[in-house]
C-alpha positions, -999 to 999 in steps of 0.1 A, spaced: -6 621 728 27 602 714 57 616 736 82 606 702 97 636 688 87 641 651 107 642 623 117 679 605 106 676 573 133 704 561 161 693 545 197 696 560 217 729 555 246 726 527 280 728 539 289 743 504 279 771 487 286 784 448 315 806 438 294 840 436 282 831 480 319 824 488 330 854 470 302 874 486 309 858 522 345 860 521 348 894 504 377 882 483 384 889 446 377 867 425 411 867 411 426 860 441 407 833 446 417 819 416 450 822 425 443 801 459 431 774 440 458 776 416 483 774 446 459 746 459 459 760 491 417 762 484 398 729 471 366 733 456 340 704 446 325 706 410 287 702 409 270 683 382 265 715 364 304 720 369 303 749 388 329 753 419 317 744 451 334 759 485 335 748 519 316 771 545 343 764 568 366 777 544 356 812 547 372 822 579 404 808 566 401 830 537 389 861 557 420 856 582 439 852 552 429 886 537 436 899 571 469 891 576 480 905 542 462 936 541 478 941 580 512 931 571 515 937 535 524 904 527 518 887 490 497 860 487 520 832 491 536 847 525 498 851 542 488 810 530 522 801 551 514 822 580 476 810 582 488 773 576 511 778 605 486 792 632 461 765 620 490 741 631 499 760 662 459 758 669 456 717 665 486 711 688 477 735 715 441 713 714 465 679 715 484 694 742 452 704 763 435 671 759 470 652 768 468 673 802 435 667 808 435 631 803 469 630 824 449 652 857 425 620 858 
């Protein structure tokens, strides 16, 4: 009996998904996702068949994004700055944390 672990055979899952899954997943309209990517505050890949492609990761952005305009009644503009702010707030509370722990050693 070989003790090596065996290969999966199934292929790795996509990181991207088509414009009709994002829209689906994200439960945003589709013309305000147009007008993310117009603002380019959303990049999408083309495919060979030229069909957007969207990030999986970008679909709690846009959900928090939904949120925080629906909550505060804000236009589209106003919620992209508030989300881009507490995704900057987020990164330097994680610097700030790994400073300290590095600095306790």
């Amino acid at each position: 009996m070989s003790m090596t672990p065996k290969k999966s055979s199934l292929p790795a899952p996509s990181t991207v998904m088509a414009w009709e899954e994002f829209v689906e997943a994200t439960g945003i309209a589709p013309e305000r996702l147009r007008e993310l990517l117009g603002l380019g505050w959303l990049e999408a890949r083309a495919s060979a068949a030229q069909e957007f492609l969207f990030r999986d990761v970008d679909i709690y952005r846009v959900r928090k994004l939904e949120r925080i305009c629906c909550d505060f009644e804000l236009p589209v503009l106003g919620g992209t700055i508030i989300v881009d702010l507490l995704e900057r707030i987020d990164s330097l509370e994680r610097r700030v944390r790994r400073l300290q722990y590095f600095e306790d050693d």
